[in-house]
N, C-alpha and C positions, 0 to 999 in steps of 0.2 A: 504494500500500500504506500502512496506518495504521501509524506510528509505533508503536502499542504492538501491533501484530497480532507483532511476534517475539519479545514476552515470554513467552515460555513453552516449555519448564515449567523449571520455578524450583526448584532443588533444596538443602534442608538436609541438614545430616544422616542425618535420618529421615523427611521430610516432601517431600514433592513437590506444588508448585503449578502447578495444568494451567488448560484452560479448564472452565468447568462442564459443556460439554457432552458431557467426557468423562466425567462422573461421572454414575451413574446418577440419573434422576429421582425415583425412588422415595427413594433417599439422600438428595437436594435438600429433598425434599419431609419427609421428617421431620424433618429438620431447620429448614426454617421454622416445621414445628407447633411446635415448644417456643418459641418468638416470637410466634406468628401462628395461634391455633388455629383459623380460620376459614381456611388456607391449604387449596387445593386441587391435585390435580396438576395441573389444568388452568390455576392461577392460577400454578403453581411453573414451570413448561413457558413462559408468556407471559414469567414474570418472569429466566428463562436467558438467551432471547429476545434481550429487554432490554436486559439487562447486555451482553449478545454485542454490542448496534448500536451500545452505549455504547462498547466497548474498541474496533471498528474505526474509530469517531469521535474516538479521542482525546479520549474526557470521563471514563474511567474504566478504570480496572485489576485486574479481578476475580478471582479464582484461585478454582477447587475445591481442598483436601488432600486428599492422602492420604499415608497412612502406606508407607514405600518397604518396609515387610520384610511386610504384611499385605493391602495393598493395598486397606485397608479407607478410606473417606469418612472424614474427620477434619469438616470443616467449611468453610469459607467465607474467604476474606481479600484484604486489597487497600486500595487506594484508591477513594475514592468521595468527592464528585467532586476531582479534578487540575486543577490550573492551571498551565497548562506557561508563561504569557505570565508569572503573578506567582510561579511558581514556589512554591507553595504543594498541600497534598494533606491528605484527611481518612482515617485509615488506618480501616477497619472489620473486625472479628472478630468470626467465631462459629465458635466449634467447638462439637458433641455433648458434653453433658456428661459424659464419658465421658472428656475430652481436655482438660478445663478444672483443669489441672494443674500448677504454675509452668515443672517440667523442658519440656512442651509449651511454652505460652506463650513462654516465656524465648525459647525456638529458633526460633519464627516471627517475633516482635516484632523479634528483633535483625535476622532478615534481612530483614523488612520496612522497616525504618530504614535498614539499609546501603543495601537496592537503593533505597530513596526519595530518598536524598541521594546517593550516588554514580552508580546510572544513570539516574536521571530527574532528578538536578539540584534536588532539591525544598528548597530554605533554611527550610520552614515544614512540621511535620508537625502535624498536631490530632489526637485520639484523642477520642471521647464512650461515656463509658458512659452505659446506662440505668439504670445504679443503683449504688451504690458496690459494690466488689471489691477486697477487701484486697491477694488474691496480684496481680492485675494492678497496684494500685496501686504497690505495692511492687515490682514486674519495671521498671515506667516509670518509675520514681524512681531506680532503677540505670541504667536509660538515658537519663538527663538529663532527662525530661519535668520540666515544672512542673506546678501544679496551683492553682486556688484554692479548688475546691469540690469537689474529693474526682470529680468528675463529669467533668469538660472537661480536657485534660492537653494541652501544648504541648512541643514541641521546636524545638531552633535550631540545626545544627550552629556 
């Protein structure tokens, strides 16, 4: 059994982290169009796939959200890739913009960093935006992140 196949699901407050393949396709799928407007279901369906052969391999941590009182797709989050030998992880986000909101934000990023550094052990987290984000800037900045370029944000416990 893979080491990260018992992550899950992963629960905040309001937010429940499953595998993707609990979350509908169609959800998956619009939500890589606002990234990726050439995404197809068919390319969205390979890329679940994927990420699925990733986490029973131990190269990666991917969670579908959902919101626990709607039951509605929030978005996307995890690690991508982990390094359990240098104990390092690069966390990635996306939620629907619908959920790109600090109160959101705040409550996934924190229990992403707890469970990074306390159940996977991770001494190094990295964050990369594709473009600057004040509210996120500002939520990492309350969570110890550095930063030097507004873009790439580091943590250390």
């Amino acid at each position: 059994m893979s080491q990260f196949e018992k992550y899950h699901p992963i629960l905040t407050p309001h937010y429940t982290f499953d595998w993707l393949t609990k979350a509908r396709v169609i959800d998956v799928f619009n939500l890589y169009q606002t990234s990726t407007p050439t995404a197809t279901m068919e390319t969205t369906a390979t890329q679940i796939n994927h990420i699925m052969r990733e986490i029973f391999h131990d190269r990666q941590l991917i969670w579908g959200v959902t919101d626990r009182t709607t039951t509605k797709f929030v978005g996307q989050v995890g690690f991508t890739p982990i390094d359990t030998a240098n104990h390092t992880g690069t966390l990635i986000i996306n939620l629907r913009p619908a959920y790109q909101q600090a109160t959101t934000l705040t409550e996934i990023l924190e229990r992403l960093v707890a469970f990074g550094t306390v159940e996977l052990k991770l001494q190094q987290l990295t964050l990369n935006l594709p473009q600057q984000n004040s509210i996120i800037e500002k939520i990492l900045h309350n969570l110890n992140f550095v930063t030097q370029d507004h873009l790439t944000f580091n943590y250390q416990p």
